[in-house]
C-alpha positions as CSV (number, residue, x, y, z in Angstrom):
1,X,10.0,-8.7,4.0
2,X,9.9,-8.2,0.2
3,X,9.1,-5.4,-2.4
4,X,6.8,-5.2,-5.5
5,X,5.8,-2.6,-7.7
6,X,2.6,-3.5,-9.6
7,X,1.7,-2.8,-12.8
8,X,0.4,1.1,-11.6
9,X,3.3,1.4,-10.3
10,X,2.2,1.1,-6.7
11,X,4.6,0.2,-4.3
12,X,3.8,-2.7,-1.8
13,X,5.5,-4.5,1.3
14,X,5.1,-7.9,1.4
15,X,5.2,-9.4,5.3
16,X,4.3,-13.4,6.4
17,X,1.5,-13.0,9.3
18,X,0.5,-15.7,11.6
19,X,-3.5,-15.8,12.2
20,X,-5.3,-18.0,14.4
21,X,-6.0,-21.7,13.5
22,X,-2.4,-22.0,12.1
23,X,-2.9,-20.2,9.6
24,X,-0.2,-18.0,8.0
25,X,-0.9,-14.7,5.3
26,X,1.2,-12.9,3.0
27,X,0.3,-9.2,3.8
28,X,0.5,-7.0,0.9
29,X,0.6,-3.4,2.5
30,X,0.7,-0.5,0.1
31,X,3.1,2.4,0.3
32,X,2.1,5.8,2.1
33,X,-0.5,4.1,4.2
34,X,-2.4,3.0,1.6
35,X,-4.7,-0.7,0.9
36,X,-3.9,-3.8,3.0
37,X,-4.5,-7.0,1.2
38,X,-4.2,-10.7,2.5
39,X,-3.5,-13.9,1.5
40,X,-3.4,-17.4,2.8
41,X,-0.1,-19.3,2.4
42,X,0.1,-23.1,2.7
43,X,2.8,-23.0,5.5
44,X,3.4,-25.8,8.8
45,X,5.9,-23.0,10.0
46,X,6.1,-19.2,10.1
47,X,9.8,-20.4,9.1
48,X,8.6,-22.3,6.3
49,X,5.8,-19.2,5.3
50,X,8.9,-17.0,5.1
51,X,11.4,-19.1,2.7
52,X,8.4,-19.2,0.6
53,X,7.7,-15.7,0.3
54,X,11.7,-15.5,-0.4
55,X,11.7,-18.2,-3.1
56,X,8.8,-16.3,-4.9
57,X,9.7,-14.0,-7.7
58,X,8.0,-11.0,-9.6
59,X,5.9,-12.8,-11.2
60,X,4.7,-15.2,-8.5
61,X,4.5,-11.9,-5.7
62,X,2.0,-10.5,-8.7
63,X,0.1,-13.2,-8.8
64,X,-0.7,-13.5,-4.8
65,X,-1.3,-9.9,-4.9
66,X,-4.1,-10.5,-7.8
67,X,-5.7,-13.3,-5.4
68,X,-5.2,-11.5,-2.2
69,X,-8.7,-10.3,-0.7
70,X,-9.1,-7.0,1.5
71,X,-7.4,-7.3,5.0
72,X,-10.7,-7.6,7.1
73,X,-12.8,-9.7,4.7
74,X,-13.3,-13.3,6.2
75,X,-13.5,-16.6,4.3
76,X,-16.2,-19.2,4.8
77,X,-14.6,-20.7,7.6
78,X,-14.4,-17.1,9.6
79,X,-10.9,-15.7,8.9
């Protein structure tokens, strides 16, 4: 698990999440219950998903966040 406040000074857990197809997410989860946000990580291994999320600094964490989409919106392809 890793930490980032944004920019508002929101504070946000970041998790890896395995979903079906093989897919694994970076859950950004906001402090005090707040927004869920998701976002797909190019990952063979939940291993693999997690050294990435470690190897990711400030900046990059604050970029994924800025892509991530609401936890229960769908892509095209239905997750």
């Amino acid at each position: 698990m890793r930490r980032l406040v944004d920019g508002e000074g929101t504070v946000w857990s970041i998790d890896v999440l395995f979903a079906s197809y093989g897919t694994y997410y970076l859950v950004f989860s906001a402090a005090g219950g707040g927004e869920v946000r998701k976002l797909a990580i190019g990952a063979d291994s939940q291993r693999e998903a997690a050294d990435a999320l470690g190897a990711m600094d400030d900046s990059a964490l604050s970029a994924a966040l800025a892509d991530s989409t609401g936890f229960d919106d769908t892509s095209p392809l239905g997750f």
